[in-house]
C-alpha positions as CSV (number, residue, x, y, z in Angstrom):
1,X,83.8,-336.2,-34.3
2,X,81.1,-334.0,-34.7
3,X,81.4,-332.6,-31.8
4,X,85.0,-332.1,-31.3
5,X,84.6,-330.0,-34.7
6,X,82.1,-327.6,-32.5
7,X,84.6,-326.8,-30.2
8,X,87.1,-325.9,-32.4
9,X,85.0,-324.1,-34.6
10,X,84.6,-321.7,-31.8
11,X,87.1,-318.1,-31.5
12,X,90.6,-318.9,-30.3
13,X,92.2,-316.7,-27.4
14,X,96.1,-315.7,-27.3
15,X,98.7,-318.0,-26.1
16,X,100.4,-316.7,-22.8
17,X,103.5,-316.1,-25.2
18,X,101.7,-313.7,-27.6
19,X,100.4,-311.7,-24.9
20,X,103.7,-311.8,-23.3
21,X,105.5,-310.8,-26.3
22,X,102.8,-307.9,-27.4
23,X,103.3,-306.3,-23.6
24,X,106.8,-306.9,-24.0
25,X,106.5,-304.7,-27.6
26,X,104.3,-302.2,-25.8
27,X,106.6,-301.3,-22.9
28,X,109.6,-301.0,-25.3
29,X,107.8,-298.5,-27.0
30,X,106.9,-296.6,-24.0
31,X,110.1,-296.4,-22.3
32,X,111.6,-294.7,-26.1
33,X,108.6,-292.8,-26.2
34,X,109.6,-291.0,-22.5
35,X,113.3,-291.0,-23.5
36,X,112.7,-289.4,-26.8
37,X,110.0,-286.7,-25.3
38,X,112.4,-286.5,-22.0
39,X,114.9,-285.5,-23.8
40,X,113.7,-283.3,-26.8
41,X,116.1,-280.9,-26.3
42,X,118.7,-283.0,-27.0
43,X,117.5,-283.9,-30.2
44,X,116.7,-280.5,-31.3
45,X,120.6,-279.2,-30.3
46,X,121.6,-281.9,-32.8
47,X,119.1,-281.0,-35.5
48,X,120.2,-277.0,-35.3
49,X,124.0,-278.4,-34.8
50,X,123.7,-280.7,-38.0
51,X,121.9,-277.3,-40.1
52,X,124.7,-274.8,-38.9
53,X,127.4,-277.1,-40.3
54,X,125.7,-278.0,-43.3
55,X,125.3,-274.0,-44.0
56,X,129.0,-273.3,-42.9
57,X,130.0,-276.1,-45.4
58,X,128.0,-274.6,-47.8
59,X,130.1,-271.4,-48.3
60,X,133.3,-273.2,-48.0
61,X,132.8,-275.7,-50.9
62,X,131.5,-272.8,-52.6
63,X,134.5,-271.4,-52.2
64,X,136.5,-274.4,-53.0
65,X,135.2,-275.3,-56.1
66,X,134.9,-271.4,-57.4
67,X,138.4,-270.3,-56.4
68,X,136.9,-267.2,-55.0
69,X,136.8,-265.4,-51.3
70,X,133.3,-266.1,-49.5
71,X,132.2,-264.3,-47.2
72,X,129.5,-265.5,-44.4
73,X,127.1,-262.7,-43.6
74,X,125.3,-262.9,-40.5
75,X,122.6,-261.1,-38.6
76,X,119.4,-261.1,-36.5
77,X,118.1,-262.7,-33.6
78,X,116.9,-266.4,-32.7
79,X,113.3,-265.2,-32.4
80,X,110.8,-266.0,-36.0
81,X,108.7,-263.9,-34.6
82,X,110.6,-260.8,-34.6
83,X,110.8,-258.7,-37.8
84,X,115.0,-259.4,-37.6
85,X,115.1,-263.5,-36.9
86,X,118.4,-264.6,-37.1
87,X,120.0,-265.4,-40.8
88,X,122.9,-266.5,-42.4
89,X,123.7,-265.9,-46.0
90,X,127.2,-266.6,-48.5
91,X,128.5,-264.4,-50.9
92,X,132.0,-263.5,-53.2
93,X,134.0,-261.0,-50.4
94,X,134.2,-258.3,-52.3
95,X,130.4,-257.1,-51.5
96,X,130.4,-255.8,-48.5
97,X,128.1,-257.4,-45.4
98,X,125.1,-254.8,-46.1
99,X,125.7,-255.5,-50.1
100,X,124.9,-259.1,-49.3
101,X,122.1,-258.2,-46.9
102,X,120.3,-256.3,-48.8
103,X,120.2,-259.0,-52.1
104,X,118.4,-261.3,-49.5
105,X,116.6,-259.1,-47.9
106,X,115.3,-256.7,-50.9
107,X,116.2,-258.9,-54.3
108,X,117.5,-256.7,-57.3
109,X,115.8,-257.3,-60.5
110,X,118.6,-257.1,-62.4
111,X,121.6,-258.8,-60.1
112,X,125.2,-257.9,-60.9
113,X,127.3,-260.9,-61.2
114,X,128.9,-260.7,-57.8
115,X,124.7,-260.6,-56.2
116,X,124.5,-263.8,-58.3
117,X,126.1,-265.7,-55.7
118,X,124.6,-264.6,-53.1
119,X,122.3,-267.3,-51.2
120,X,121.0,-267.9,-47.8
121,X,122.5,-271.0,-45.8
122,X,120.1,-270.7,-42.7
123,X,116.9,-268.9,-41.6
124,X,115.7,-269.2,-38.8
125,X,111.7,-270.9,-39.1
126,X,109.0,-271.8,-37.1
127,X,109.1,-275.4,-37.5
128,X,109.3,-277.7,-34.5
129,X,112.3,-278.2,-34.2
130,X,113.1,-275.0,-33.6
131,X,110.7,-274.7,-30.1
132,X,113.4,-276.3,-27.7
133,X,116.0,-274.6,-29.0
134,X,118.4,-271.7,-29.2
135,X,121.3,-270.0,-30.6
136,X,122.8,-267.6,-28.4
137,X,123.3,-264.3,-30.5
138,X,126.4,-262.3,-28.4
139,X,125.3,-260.9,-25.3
140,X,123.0,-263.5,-24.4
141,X,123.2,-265.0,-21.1
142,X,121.7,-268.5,-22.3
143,X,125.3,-270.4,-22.4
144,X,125.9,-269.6,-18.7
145,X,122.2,-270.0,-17.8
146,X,122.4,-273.4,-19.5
147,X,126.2,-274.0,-17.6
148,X,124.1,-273.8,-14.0
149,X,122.9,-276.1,-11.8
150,X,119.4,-277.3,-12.1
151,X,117.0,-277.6,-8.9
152,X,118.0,-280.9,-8.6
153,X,121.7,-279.7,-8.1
154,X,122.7,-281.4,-11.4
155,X,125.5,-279.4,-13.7
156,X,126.9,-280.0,-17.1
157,X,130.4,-280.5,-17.3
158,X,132.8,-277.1,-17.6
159,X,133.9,-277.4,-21.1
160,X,137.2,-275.4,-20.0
161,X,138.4,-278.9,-18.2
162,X,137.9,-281.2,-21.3
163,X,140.3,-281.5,-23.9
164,X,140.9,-279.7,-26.6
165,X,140.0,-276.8,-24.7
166,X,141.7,-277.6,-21.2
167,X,145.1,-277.3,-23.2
168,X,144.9,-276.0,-26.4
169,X,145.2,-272.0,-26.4
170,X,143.7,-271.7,-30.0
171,X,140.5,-273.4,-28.8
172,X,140.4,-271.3,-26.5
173,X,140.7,-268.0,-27.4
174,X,137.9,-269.2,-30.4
175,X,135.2,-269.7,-27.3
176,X,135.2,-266.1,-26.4
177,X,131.9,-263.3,-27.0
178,X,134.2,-261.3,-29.7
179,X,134.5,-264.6,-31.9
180,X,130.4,-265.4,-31.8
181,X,129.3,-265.7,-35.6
182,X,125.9,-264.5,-34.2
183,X,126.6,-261.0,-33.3
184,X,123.1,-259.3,-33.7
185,X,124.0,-257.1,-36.1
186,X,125.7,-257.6,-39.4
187,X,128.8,-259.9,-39.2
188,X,131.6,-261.6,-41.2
189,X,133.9,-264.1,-42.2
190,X,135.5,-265.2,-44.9
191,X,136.8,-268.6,-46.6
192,X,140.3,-268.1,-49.1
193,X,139.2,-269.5,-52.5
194,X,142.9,-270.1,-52.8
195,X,143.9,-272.2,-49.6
196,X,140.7,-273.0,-48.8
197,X,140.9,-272.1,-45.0
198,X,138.9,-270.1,-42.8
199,X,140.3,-266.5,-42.7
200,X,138.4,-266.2,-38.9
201,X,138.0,-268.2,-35.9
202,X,134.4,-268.5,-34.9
203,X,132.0,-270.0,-33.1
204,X,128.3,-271.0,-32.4
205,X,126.6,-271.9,-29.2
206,X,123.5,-274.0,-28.7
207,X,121.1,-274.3,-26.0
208,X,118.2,-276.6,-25.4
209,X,115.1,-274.0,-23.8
210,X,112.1,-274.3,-22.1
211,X,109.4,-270.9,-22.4
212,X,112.5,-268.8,-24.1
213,X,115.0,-269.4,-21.4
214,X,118.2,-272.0,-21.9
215,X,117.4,-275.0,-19.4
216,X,119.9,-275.5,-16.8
217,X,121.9,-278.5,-17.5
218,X,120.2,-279.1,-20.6
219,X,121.6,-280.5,-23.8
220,X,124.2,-278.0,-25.1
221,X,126.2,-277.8,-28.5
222,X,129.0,-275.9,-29.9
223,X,130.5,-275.3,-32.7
224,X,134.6,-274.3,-33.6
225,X,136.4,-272.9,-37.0
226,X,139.8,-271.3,-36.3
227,X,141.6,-269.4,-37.9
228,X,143.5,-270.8,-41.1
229,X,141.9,-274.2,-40.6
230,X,139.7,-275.9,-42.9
231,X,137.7,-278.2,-40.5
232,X,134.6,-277.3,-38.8
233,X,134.6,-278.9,-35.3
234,X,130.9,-279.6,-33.2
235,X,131.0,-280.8,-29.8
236,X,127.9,-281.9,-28.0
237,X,126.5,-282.4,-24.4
238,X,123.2,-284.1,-23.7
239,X,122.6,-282.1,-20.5
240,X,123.1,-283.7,-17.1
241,X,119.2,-282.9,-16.6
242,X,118.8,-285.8,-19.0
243,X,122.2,-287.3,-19.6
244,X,125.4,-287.7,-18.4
245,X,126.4,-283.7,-18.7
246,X,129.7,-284.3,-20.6
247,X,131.1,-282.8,-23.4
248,X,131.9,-284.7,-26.8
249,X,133.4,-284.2,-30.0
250,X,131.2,-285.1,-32.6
C-alpha cells in the first residue's frame, strides 16, 4: 500500500483528450485570429459605415422631435493629419453652411439660439479604426480604384448589376459625384421638421486602404438617402480580395 501511495503521489501528465482538446482551442483561435487580421478592412468599412448612420440619424431625430429644418454641414478631407480633416456637423437651416462652420470651428461665447443647436455628428480621428479606411470626398478616385481587379485578377461585383440599383432609376441617379455628401468644401442637406424626410438625395462611399490608397477588391460600403425619403439605406461588400465580392443591403 505503501508503495502504490508513492506512485501516485507523484505529478500527473494530460490525458490524450485534454491535449487534444487544448490544440483543438488553440487552432480555432488561430484561424479567427488570420480571418479577423485578413480581413481588417472589412471590419473597419463596417465601423465607419455604423458612425455615418448613427451621425445621419442624429440630425434627423433632431429634426423629428424639434419640428424644425436641419441642415447637415459638411466639409474637409479624410486625412487627421491635415489642418481640414473631414467633419460633419447638424444645425436649424436657417444658418447658413459657413454660420454652422464657424460655431464648430471658432465657438462664440455668447451663442444665439439658432448656434445652440449646433453639434458635430462625426470627426474624423486618429484612432485605429480609422487606418484601413476611407471615405471618398468627391473627386477621389478611391471608389473605382477599389472597383479594379487585384493582382490576383479578383473583382468586386459592379454594383450597377444588383438590385436596387440595376432597376431602380432613383437609386441611381443618388450614386452619382454631384450627390456625394463629402464634397471637400462646405456642403448641405436638409431634413423637413414637418414631414420628416430628407429634402436631398445623398450618398457616402467607403473604402477599405492599404498606405493611403483604396485596395482593389477590398471591402467597400455605401451609403443612400433620396430625396423625400425618410430611410437611410447602407449596402456592404466584403471585397473579393477577402470575401465573396458581392454587394448587400444591410
Amino acid at each position: 500500500m505503501a508503495s502504490t501511495r508513492a506512485l501516485r503521489s507523484g505529478p500527473s501528465g494530460y490525458s490524450l483528450i485534454e491535449l487534444l482538446v487544448v490544440l483543438a482551442i488553440v487552432a480555432i483561435l488561430s484561424i479567427a485570429g488570420v480571418t479577423m487580421l485578413g480581413n481588417r478592412g472589412g471590419n473597419s468599412v463596417r465601423v465607419v459605415l455604423d458612425e455615418l448612420e448613427g451621425a445621419i440619424m442624429d440630425a434627423h431625430k433632431y429634426a423629428a422631435t424639434s419640428g424644425r429644418d436641419v441642415a447637415i454641414v459638411t466639409w474637409g478631407q479624410w486625412d487627421a493629419a491635415s489642418a481640414n480633416p473631414l467633419q460633419a456637423a447638424r444645425g436649424v437651416a436657417t444658418q447658413t453652411s459657413l454660420a454652422i462652420q464657424t460655431v464648430i470651428t471658432a465657438p462664440p461665447a455668447s451663442p444665439t439660439d439658432a448656434e445652440k443647436t449646433v453639434a458635430p455628428i462625426f470627426t474624423l480621428s486618429n484612432s485605429r479604426e480609422y487606418m484601413n479606411v476611407g471615405v471618398a470626398v468627391n473627386g477621389s478616385p478611391w471608389w473605382n480604384n477599389a472597383m479594379q481587379a487585384n493582382a490576383s485578377g479578383k473583382q468586386n461585383e459592379d454594383l450597377t448589376t444588383v438590385e436596387p440599383f440595376k432597376s431602380d432609376a432613383s437609386f441611381q441617379a443618388a450614386v452619382t459625384a454631384a450627390n456625394n455628401l463629402f464634397q471637400g468644401a462646405l456642403n448641405q442637406v436638409t431634413i423637413s421638421g414637418a414631414n420628416k424626410r430628407f429634402n436631398n438625395s445623398f450618398m457616402i462611399q467607403v473604402v477599405s486602404t492599404a498606405g493611403g490608397f483604396a485596395v482593389p477588391a477590398g471591402a467597400m460600403g455605401l451609403i443612400v438617402v433620396q430625396n423625400n425619403g425618410a430611410t437611410v439605406y447602407r449596402f456592404y461588400n466584403p471585397g473579393a480580395a477577402n470575401g465573396d465580392g458581392k454587394w448587400r443591403r444591410i
